[in-house]
C-alpha positions in Angstrom: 0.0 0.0 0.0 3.0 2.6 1.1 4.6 1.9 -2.7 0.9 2.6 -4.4 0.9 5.7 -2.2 3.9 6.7 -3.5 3.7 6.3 -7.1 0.4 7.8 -7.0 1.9 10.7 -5.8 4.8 11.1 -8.6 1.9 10.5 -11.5 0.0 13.5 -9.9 3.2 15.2 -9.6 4.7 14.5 -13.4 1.0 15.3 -14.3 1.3 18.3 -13.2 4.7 19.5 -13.9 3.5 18.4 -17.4 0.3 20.1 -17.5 2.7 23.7 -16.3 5.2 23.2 -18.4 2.9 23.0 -21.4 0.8 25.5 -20.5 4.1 28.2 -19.4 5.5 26.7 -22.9 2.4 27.7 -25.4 2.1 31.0 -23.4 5.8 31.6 -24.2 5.6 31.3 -27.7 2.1 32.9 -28.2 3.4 36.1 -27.0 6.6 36.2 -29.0 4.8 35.4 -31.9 2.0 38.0 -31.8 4.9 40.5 -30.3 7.1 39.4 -33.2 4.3 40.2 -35.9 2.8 42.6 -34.7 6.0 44.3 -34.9 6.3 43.7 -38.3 3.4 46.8 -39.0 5.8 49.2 -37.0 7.9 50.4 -39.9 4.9 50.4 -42.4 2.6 52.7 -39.7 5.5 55.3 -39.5 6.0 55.1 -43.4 2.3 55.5 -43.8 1.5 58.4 -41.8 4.3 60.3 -42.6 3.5 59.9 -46.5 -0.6 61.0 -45.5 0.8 64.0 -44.2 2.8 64.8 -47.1 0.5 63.9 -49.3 -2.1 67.2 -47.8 0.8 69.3 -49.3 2.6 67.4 -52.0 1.2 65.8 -55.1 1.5 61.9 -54.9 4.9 60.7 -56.3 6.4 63.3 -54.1 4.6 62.1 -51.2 5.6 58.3 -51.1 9.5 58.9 -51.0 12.2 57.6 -52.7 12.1 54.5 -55.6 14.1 51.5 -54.4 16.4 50.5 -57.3 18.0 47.0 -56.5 15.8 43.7 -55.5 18.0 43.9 -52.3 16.2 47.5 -51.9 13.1 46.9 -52.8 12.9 44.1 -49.7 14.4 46.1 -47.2 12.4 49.6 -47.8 8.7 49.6 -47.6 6.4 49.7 -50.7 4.2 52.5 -50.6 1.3 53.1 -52.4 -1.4 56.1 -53.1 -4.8 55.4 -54.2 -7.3 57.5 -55.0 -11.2 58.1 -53.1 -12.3 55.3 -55.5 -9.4 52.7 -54.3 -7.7 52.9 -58.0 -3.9 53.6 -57.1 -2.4 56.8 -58.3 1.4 56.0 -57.1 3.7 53.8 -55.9 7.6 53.5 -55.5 7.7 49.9 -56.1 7.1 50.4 -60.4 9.0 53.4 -60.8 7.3 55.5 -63.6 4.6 53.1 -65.1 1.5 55.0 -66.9 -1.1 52.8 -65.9 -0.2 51.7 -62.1 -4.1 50.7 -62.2 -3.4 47.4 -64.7 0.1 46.7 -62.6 -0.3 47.4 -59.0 -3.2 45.0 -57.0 -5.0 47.2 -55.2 -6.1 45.5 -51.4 -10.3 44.4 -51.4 -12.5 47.3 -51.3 -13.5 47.1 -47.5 -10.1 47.7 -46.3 -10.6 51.1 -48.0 -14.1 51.6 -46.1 -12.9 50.8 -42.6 -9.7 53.0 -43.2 -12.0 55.8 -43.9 -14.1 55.7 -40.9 -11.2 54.6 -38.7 -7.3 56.1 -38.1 -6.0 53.4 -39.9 -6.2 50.0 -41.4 -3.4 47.1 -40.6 -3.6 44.2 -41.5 -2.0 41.2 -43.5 -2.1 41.1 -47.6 -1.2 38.9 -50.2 -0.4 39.8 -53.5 -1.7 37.1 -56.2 2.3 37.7 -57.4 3.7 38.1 -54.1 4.6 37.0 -50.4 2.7 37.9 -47.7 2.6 41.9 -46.3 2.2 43.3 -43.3 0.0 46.5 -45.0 -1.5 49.5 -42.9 -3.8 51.9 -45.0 -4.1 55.0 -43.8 -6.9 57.6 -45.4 -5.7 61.3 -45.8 -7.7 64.0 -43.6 -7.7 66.2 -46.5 -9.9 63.2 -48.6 -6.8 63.7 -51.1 -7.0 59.4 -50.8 -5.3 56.7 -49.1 -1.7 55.6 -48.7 -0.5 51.9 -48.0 2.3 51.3 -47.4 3.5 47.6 -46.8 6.8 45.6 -45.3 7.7 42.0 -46.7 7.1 38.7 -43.8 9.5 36.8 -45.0 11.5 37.4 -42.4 9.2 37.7 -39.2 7.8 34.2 -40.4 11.3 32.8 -40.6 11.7 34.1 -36.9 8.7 32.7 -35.9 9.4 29.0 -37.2 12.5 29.1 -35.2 10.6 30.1 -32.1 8.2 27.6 -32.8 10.9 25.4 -33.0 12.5 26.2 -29.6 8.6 26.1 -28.2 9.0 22.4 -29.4 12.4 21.7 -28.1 11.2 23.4 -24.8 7.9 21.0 -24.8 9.8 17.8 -25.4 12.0 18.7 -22.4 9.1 18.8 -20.2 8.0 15.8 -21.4 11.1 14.3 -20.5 11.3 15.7 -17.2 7.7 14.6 -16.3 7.9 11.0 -17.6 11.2 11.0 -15.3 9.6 12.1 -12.7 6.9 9.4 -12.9 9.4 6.5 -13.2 11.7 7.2 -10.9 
């Protein structure tokens, strides 16, 4: 009976140091991940709302900044994009000087357009049908002079958050260990 006692008590204990671990573990990477992408819209916010407010006193291609030139550019600095009251895009720095931006640049669905326009801003995650994912934020000028988007590649927040999912996994297979230890010994 004093053995059954005993081992009852390391199943409740390895149960439990299991049922922490896991919990502490998923907890962990939950709030890396949302901290990592949501700090993926950082850059893209400041980008945007600096090129709104330029955009009350500049004419478009003046207001979105500088055109990246090499494919190294172009990854690193953030697209931006001005589109009209309508939604049809006006400029953008990612095309250089293209006459009809309309046929070439993919404008983002018409409702992100609404809820910019009755909100401060719009963020949120767009695809491209020729591109990778974006962390966009679409911001509607005071002045109703349109909307500016501008957008950051997630390549690279997603290829930090596999590696932290991969340490979440490491992490959880060590608690694991530990617990069925626990329980054995």
């Amino acid at each position: 009976m004093l053995f059954r006692k005993h081992k009852d008590s390391h199943w409740r204990l390895g149960l439990a140091l299991l049922a922490i671990g896991t919990g502490l573990t998923l907890f962990g990477y939950v709030a890396v991940q949302q901290s990592i992408r949501l700090g993926a819209n950082d850059l893209p916010a400041r980008v945007a709302l600096y090129s709104a407010l330029r955009l009350s006193t500049a004419d478009p291609k003046t207001a979105i900044g500088p055109t990246p030139t090499t494919a190294s550019e172009r990854e690193l600095y953030p697209g931006v994009y001005v589109f009209d009251e309508q939604g049809r895009t006006v400029a953008t720095n990612i095309y250089g000087d293209v006459v009809n931006l309309t046929d070439v640049v993919q404008a983002p669905p018409a409702g992100t357009f609404v809820y910019a326009r009755g909100h401060a801003d719009n963020r949120f995650t767009w695809k491209p049908t020729n591109g990778s994912r974006q962390a966009a934020v679409l911001v509607h000028n005071s002045d109703n002079k349109g909307f500016v988007m501008a957008t950051q590649s997630l390549t690279e927040p997603e290829r930090l958050i596999s590696k932290i999912g991969e340490l979440a996994g490491a992490t959880l297979l060590g608690v694991i260990m530990v617990a069925v230890a626990v329980v054995w010994i």
